[in-house]
N, CA, C and O atoms as a printed pandas DataFrame, in Angstrom:
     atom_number atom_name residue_name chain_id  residue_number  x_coord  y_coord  z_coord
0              1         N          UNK        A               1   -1.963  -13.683    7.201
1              2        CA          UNK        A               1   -3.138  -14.355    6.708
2              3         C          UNK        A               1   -2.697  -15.549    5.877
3              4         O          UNK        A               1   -1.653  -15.383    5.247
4              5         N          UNK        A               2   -3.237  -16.582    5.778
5              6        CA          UNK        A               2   -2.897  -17.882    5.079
6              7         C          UNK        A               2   -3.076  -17.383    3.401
7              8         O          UNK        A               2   -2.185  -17.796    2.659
8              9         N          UNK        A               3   -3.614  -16.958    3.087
9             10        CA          UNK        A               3   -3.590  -16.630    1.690
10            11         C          UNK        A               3   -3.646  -15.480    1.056
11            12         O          UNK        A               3   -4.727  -15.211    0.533
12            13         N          UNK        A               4   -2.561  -14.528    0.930
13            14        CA          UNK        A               4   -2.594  -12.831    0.904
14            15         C          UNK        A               4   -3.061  -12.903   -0.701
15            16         O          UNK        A               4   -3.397  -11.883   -1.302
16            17         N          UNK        A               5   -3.050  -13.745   -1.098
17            18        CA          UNK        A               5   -3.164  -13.471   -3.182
18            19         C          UNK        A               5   -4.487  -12.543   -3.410
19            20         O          UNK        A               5   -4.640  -11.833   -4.404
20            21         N          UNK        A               6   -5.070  -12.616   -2.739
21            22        CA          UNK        A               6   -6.512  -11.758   -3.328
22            23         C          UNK        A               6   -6.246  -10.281   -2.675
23            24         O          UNK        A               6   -6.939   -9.383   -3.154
24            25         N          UNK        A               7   -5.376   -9.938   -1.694
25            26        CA          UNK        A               7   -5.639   -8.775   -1.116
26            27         C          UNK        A               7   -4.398   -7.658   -1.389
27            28         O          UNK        A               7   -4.351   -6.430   -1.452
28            29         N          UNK        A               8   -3.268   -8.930   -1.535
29            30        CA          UNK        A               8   -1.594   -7.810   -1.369
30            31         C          UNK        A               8   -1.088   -8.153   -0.163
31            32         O          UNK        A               8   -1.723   -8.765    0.696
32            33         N          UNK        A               9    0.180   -7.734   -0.051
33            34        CA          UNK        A               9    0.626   -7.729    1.316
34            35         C          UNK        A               9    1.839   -6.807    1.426
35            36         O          UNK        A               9    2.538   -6.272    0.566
36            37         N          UNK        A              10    1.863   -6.792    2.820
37            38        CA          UNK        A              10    2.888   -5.012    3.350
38            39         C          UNK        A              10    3.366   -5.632    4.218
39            40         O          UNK        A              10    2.935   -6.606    4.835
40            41         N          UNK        A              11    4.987   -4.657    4.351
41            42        CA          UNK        A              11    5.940   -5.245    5.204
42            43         C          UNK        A              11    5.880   -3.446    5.910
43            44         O          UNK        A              11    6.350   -2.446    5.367
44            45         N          UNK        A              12    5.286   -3.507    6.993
45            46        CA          UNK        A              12    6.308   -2.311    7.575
46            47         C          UNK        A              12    7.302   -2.533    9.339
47            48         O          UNK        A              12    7.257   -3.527   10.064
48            49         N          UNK        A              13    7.955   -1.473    9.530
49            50        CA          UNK        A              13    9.125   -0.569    9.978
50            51         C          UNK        A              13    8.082   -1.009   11.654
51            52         O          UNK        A              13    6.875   -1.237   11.572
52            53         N          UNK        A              14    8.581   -1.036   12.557
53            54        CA          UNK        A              14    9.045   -1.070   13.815
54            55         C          UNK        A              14    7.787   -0.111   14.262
55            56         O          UNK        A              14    6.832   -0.392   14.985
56            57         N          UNK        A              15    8.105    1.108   13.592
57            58        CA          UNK        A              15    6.871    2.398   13.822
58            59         C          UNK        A              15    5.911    2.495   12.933
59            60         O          UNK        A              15    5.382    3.601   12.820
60            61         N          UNK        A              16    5.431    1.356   12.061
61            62        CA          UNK        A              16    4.262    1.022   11.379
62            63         C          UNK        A              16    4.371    1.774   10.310
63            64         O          UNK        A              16    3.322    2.284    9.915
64            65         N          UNK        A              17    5.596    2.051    9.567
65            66        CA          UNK        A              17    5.692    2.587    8.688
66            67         C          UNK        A              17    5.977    1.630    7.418
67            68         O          UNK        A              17    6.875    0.790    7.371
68            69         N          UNK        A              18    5.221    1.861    6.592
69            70        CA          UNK        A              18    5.388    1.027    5.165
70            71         C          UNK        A              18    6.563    0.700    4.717
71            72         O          UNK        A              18    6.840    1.751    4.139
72            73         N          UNK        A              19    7.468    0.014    4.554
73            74        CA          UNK        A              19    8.654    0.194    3.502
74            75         C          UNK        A              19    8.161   -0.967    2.302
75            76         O          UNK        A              19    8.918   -0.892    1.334
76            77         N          UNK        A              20    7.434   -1.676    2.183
77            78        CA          UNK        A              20    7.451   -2.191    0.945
78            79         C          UNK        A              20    5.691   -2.838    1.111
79            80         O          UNK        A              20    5.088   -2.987    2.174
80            81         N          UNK        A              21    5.138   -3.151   -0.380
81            82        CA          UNK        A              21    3.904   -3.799   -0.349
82            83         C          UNK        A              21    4.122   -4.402   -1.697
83            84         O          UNK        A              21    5.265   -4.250   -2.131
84            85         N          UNK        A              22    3.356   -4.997   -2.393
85            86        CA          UNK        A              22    2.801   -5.574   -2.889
86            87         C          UNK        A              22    1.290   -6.324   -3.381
87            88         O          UNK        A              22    0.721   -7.224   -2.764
88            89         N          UNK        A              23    0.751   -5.569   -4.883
89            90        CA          UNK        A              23   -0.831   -5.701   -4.580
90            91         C          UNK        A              23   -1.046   -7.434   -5.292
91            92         O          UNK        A              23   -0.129   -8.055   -5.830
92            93         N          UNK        A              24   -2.034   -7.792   -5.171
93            94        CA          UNK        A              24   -2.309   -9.012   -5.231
94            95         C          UNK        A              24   -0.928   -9.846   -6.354
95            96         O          UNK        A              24   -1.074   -9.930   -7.573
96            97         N          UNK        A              25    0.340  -10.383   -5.603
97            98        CA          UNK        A              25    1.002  -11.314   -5.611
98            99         C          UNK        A              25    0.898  -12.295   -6.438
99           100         O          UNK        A              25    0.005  -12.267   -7.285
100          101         N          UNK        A              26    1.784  -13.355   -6.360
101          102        CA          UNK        A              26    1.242  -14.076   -7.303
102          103         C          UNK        A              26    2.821  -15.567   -6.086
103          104         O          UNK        A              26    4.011  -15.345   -5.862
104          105         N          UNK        A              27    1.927  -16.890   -5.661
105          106        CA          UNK        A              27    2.570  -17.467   -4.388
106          107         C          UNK        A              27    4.277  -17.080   -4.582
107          108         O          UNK        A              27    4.815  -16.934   -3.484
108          109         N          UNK        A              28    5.026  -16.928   -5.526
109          110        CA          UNK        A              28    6.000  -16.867   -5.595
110          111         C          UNK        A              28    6.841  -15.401   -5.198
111          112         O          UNK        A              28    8.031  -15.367   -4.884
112          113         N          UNK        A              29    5.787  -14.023   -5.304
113          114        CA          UNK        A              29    6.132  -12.778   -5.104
114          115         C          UNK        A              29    5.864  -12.616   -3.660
115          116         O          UNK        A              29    6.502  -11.706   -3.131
116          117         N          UNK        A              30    5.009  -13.341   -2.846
117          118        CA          UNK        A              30    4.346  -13.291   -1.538
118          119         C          UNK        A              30    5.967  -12.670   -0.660
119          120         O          UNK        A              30    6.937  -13.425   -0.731
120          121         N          UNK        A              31    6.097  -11.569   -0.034
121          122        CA          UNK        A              31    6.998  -11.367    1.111
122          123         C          UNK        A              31    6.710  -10.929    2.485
123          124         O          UNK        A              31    7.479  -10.389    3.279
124          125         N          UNK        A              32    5.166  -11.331    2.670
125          126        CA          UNK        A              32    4.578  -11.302    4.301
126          127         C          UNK        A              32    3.485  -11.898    4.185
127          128         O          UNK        A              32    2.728  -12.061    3.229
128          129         N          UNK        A              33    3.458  -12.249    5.360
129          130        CA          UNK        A              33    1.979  -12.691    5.977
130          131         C          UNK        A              33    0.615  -11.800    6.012
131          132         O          UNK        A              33   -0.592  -12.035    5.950
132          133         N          UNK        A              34    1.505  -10.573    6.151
133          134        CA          UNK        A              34    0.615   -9.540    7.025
134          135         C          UNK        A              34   -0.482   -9.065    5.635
135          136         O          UNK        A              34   -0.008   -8.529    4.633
136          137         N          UNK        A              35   -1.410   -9.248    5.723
137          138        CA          UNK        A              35   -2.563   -9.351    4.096
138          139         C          UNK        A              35   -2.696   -7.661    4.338
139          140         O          UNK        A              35   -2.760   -7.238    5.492
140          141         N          UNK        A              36   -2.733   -6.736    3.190
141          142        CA          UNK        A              36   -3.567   -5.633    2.659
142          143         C          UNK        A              36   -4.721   -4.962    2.740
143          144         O          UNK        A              36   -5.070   -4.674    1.595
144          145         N          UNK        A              37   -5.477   -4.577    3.532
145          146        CA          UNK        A              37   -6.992   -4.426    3.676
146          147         C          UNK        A              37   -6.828   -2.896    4.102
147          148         O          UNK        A              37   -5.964   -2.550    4.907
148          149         N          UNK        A              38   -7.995   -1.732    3.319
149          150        CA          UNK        A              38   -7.504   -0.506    3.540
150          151         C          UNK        A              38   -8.801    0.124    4.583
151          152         O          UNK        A              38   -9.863   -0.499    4.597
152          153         N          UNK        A              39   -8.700    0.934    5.136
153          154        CA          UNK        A              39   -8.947    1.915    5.212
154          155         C          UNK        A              39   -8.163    3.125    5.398
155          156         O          UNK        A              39   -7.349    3.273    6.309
156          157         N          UNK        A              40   -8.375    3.795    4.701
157          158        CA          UNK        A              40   -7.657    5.121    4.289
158          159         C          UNK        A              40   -7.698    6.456    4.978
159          160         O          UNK        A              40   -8.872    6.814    5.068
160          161         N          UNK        A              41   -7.058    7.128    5.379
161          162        CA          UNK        A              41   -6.916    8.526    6.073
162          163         C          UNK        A              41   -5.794    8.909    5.553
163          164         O          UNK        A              41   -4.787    8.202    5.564
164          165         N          UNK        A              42   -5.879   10.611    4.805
165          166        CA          UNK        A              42   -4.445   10.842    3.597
166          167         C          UNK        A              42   -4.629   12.126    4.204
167          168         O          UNK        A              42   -5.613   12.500    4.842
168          169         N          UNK        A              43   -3.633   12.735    3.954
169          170        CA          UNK        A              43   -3.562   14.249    3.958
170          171         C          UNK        A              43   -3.858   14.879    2.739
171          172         O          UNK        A              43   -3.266   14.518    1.722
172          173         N          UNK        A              44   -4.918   16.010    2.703
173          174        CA          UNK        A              44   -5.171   16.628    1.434
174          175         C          UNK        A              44   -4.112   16.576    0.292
175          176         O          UNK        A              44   -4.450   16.161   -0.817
176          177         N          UNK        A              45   -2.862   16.983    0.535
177          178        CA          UNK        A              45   -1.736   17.177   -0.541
178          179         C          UNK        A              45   -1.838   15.424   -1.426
179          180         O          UNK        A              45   -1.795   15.116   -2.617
180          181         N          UNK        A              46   -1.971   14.684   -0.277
181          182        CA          UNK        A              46   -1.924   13.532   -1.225
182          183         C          UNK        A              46   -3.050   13.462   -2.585
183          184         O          UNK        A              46   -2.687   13.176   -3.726
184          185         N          UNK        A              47   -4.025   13.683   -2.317
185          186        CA          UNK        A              47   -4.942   14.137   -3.231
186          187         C          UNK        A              47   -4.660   14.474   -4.950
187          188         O          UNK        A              47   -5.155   13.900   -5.920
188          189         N          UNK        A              48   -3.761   15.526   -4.915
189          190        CA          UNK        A              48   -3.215   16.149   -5.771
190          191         C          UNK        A              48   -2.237   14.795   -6.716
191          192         O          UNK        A              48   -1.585   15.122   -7.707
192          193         N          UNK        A              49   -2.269   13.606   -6.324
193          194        CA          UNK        A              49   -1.493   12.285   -7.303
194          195         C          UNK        A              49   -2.622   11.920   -8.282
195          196         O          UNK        A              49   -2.512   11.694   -9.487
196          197         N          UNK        A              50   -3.925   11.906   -7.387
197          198        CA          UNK        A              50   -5.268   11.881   -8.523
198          199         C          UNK        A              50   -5.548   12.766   -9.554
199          200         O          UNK        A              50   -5.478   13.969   -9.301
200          201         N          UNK        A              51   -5.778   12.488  -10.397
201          202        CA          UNK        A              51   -5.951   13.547  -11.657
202          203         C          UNK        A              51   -7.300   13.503  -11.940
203          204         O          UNK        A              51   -7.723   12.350  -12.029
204          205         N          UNK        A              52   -8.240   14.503  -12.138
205          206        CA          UNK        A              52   -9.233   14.485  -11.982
206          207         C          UNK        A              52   -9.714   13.698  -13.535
207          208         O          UNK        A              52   -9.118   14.011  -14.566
208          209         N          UNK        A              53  -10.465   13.009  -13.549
209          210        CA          UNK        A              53  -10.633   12.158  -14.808
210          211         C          UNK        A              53  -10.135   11.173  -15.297
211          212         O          UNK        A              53  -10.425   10.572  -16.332
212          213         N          UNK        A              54   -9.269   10.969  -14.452
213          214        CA          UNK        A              54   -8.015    9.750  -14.566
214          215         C          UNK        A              54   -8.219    8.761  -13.797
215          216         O          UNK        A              54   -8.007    8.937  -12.597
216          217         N          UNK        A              55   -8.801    7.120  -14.382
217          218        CA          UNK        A              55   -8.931    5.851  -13.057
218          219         C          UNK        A              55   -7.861    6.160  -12.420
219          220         O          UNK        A              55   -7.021    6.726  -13.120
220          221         N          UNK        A              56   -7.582    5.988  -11.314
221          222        CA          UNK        A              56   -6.755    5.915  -10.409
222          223         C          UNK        A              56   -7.040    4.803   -9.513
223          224         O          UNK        A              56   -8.121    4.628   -8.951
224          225         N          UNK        A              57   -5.909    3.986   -9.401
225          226        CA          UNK        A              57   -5.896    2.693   -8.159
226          227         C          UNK        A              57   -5.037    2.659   -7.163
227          228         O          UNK        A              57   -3.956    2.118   -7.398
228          229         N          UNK        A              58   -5.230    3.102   -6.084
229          230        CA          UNK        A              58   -4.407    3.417   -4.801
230          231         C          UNK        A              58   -3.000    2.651   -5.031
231          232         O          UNK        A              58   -1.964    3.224   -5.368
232          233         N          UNK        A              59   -3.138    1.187   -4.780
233          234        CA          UNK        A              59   -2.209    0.072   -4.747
234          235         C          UNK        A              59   -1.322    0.523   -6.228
235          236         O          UNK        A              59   -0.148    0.153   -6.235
236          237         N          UNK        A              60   -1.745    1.183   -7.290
237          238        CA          UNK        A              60   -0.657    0.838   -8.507
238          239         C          UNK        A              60   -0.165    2.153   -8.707
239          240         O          UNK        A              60    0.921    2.406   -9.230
240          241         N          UNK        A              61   -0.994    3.000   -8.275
241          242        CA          UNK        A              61   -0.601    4.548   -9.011
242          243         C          UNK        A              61   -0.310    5.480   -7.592
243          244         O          UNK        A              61    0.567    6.342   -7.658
244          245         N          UNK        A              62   -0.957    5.312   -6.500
245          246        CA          UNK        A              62   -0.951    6.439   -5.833
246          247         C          UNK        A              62    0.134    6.082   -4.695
247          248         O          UNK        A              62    0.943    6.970   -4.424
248          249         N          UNK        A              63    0.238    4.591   -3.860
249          250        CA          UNK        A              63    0.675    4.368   -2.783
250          251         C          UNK        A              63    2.255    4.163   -3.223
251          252         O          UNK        A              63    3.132    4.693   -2.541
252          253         N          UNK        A              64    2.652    3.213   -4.626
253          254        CA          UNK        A              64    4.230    3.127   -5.522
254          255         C          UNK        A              64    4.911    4.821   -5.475
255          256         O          UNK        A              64    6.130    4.989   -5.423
256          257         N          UNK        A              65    4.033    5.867   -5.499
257          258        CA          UNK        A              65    4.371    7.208   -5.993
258          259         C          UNK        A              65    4.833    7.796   -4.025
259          260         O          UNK        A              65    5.802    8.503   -3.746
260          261         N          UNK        A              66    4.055    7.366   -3.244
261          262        CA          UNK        A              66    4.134    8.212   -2.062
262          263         C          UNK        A              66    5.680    7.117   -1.437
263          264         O          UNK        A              66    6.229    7.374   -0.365
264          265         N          UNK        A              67    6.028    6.239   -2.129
265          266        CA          UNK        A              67    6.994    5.406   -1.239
266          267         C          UNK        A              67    8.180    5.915   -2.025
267          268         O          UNK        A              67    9.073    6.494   -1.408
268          269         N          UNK        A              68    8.291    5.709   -3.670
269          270        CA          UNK        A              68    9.532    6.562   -4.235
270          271         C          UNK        A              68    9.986    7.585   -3.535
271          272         O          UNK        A              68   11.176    7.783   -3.289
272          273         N          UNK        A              69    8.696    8.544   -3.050
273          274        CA          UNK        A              69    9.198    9.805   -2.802
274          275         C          UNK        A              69    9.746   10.044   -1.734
275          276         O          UNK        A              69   10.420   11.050   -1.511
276          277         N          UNK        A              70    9.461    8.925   -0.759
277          278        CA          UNK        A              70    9.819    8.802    0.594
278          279         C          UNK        A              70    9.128    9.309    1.556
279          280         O          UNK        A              70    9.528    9.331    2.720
280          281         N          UNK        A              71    7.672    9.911    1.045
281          282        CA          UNK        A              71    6.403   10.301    1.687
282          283         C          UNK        A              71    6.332    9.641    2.503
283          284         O          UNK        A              71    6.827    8.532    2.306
284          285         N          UNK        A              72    5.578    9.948    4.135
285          286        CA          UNK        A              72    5.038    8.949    4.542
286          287         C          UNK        A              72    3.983    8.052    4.579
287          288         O          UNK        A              72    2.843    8.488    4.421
288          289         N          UNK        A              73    4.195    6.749    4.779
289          290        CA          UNK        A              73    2.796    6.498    4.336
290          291         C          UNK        A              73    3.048    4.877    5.763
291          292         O          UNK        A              73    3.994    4.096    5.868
292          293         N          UNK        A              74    1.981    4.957    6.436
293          294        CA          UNK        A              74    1.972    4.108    7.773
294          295         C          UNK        A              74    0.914    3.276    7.885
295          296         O          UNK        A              74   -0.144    3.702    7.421
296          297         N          UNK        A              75    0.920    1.809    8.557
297          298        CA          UNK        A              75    0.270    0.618    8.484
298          299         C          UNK        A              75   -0.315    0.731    9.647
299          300         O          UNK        A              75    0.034    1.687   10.339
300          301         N          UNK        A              76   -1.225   -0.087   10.111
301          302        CA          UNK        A              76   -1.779   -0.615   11.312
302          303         C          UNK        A              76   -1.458   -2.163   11.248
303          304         O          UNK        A              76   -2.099   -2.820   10.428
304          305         N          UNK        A              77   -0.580   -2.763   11.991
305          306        CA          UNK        A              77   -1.411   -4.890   11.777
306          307         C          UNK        A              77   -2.158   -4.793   12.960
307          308         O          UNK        A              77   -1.830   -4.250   14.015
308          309         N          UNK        A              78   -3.342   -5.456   12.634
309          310        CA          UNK        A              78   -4.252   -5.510   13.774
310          311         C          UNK        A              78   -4.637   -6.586   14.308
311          312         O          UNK        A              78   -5.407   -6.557   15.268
């Protein structure tokens, strides 16, 4: 996309697997084209990163936690 700054952007793997993202950038952090836009399908266990009562923001708290761990976590570019 010509301008990923408002959305983030993700680099994945051959088999549409995530290895790195980045949420809204800043022109100098930009390392793809490919812009951020979700729709989501998780497996219950993922669930359990939310704390019930706790804001939670996919991009800062939940998706950084499933890539440390080496969880999977997989893209579509469409």
């Amino acid at each position: 996309m010509p301008n990923p700054l408002e959305y983030g952007v993700i680099i994945t793997d051959a088999d549409g697997r995530v290895t790195q993202f980045l949420e809204k950038p800043s022109w100098g952090e930009v390392i793809s084209d490919t812009g951020q836009h979700r729709h989501l399908c998780a497996q219950p266990s993922v669930l359990e990163l939310v704390k019930e009562g706790v804001p939670t923001d996919w991009s800062k708290d939940v998706f950084p936690q499933l890539l440390a761990a080496g969880r999977p976590l997989y893209g579509y570019v469409g």
